[in-house]
Each structure stands twice: as structure tokens, then as C-alpha cells.
Residue, then its C-alpha position, 0 to 999 in steps of 0.5 A: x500500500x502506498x499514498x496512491x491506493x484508494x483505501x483510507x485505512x489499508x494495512x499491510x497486515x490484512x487479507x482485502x477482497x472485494x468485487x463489484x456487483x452488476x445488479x441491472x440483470x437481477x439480484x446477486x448472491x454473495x456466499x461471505x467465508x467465516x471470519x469475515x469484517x466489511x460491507x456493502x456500498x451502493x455506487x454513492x457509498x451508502x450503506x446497503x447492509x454490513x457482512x462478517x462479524x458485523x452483520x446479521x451472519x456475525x462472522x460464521x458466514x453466510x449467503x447474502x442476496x443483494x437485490x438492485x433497484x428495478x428488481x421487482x420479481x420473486x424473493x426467497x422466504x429463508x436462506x439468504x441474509x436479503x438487503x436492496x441497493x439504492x442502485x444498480x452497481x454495488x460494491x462488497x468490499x471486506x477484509x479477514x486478519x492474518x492468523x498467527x501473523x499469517x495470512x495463508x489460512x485466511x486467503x485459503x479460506x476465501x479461495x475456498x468459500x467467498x462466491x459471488x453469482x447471479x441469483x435464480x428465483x427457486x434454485x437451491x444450488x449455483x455453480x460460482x462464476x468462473x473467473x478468469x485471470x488477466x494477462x500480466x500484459x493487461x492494464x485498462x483505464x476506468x471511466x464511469x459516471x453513473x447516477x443512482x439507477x446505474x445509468x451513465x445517461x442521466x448521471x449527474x454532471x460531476x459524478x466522474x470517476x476515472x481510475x487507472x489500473x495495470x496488473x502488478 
């Protein structure tokens, strides 16, 4: 971590995660590993739900289903800790502490558990999303403007955002 990142209290002892959520196709499920600490944003930043320790799964893990602002279509009764975004685009953004100054057991827990997948109304099993890796030669230049339904069209003039990122 240096002045440059974009985190206001990034450690360098701490495992961080994160993914961005596309809600304009419907609702997403986030499957939270245990010994987990974050939250979930809208793409104001406002606070949708807390994940880990300290939201409703209280650390042990558990599945959240976040529901985008459009979504008018079914809902399951039980499973699923269930919160709405105030927009189409959200942020999960969560961190696990080192064990014993290590951070194998965390990351190892994350790679086993965290999912993130589009919900099905009525399914009771998903495959998780296969993830690509990017070339080490990639690199891409950001550029969003996005108003709270997620659309570029009728963003507010101002609300820019515009990042660069290479792989390391």
C-alpha cells in the first residue's frame, strides 16, 4: 500500500477482497467465508447492509442476496441474509486478519468459500462464476459516471470517476 491506493485505512497486515456487483440483470448472491469484517456500498457509498462479524451472519458466514433497484420479481422466504441497493452497481468490499501473523489460512479460506453469482428465483444450488485471470500484459483505464439507477445517461454532471489500473 502506498499514498496512491484508494483505501483510507489499508494495512499491510490484512487479507482485502472485494468485487463489484452488476445488479441491472437481477439480484446477486454473495456466499461471505467465516471470519469475515466489511460491507456493502451502493455506487454513492451508502450503506446497503454490513457482512462478517458485523452483520446479521456475525462472522460464521453466510449467503447474502443483494437485490438492485428495478428488481421487482420473486424473493426467497429463508436462506439468504436479503438487503436492496439504492442502485444498480454495488460494491462488497471486506477484509479477514492474518492468523498467527499469517495470512495463508485466511486467503485459503476465501479461495475456498467467498462466491459471488447471479441469483435464480427457486434454485437451491449455483455453480460460482468462473473467473478468469488477466494477462500480466493487461492494464485498462476506468471511466464511469453513473447516477443512482446505474445509468451513465442521466448521471449527474460531476459524478466522474476515472481510475487507472495495470496488473502488478
Amino acid at each position: 500500500m502506498d499514498s496512491r491506493s484508494l483505501f483510507l485505512t489499508a494495512n499491510a497486515d490484512t487479507v482485502y477482497y472485494m468485487s463489484g456487483l452488476d445488479l441491472s440483470k437481477g439480484p446477486m448472491v454473495i456466499e461471505q467465508p467465516s471470519g469475515g469484517i466489511g460491507t456493502i456500498n451502493d455506487m454513492w457509498f451508502s450503506w446497503i447492509i454490513n457482512i462478517g462479524a458485523p452483520g446479521p451472519d456475525r462472522g460464521l458466514g453466510g449467503k447474502y442476496l443483494i437485490v438492485g433497484l428495478d428488481y421487482e420479481g420473486p424473493l426467497p422466504e429463508g436462506g439468504y441474509f436479503i438487503a436492496r441497493s439504492k442502485t444498480n452497481f454495488a460494491l462488497y468490499a471486506s477484509r479477514a486478519n492474518l492468523v498467527g501473523n499469517d495470512p495463508k489460512p485466511a486467503v485459503e479460506n476465501i479461495k475456498r468459500n467467498m462466491k459471488v453469482y447471479p441469483y435464480q428465483p427457486g434454485a437451491f444450488l449455483h455453480a460460482a462464476r468462473s473467473v478468469q485471470p488477466v494477462p500480466r500484459e493487461a492494464s485498462f483505464r476506468l471511466h464511469t459516471r453513473c447516477s443512482p439507477r446505474g445509468r451513465v445517461s442521466d448521471a449527474p454532471k460531476g459524478h466522474f470517476h476515472e481510475q487507472e489500473w495495470r496488473r502488478p
